[in-house]
Phi, psi and omega in degrees: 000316171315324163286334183267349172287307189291341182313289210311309199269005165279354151300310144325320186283304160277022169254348157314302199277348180302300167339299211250324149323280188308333179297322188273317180253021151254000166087109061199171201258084165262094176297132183290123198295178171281308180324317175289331152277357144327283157323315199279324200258316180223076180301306163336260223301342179304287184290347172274345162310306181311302175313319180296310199290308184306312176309299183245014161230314164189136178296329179277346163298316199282348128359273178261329174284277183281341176308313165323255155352297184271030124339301185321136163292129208298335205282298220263300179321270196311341158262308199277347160297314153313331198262301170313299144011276170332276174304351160284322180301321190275312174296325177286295229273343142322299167274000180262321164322325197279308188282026148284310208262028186240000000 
C-alpha cells in the first residue's frame, strides 16, 4: 500500500514536469487534468466508473463530486492522493506494531 502512495506522488511529479516542459515550450501553463490521465491509461474504466456511479448512486455525485475531481490538476491530485495513502500505510503498520507488543 505504501508504494502505490509513493508511485502516485512520484507520478504527480513527473506529470510536473511534463507540465511545465509544454509551459516552456508553448510560453503559456495548461496543467493536464487527472481525468485525462485517466483516459490515457483505461478509458472502459473511466466509463464504466462513470456508468456506475451515475446509475447507482447519483448523478450529481459524479457531477459535482468526481466530475469536479477529475478536473483537478494532475500534478496536485496524485501526491496528495499518494500522501494520503502514505499516511494510512504509517498508521496500519502503527497499530499493528502495537498489537504485537501486547
Amino acid at each position: 500500500m505504501r508504494t502505490i502512495g509513493w508511485l502516485l506522488i512520484v507520478f504527480g511529479v513527473v506529470i510536473l514536469g511534463r507540465d511545465c516542459a509544454r509551459w516552456l515550450e508553448f510560453q503559456y501553463f495548461a496543467p493536464t487534468p487527472l481525468g485525462q490521465i485517466w483516459y490515457l491509461i483505461h478509458p472502459a474504466s473511466l466509463n464504466t466508473f462513470q456508468a456506475f456511479i451515475e446509475r447507482y448512486v447519483a448523478i450529481w455525485l459524479w457531477q459535482e463530486g468526481f466530475g469536479v475531481a477529475l478536473r483537478w490538476p494532475a500534478w496536485i491530485s496524485l501526491p496528495a492522493l499518494g500522501t494520503v495513502i502514505v499516511g494510512i500505510a504509517r498508521l496500519h503498520e502503527a497499530e499493528q506494531k502495537k498489537q504485537q507488543a501486547y
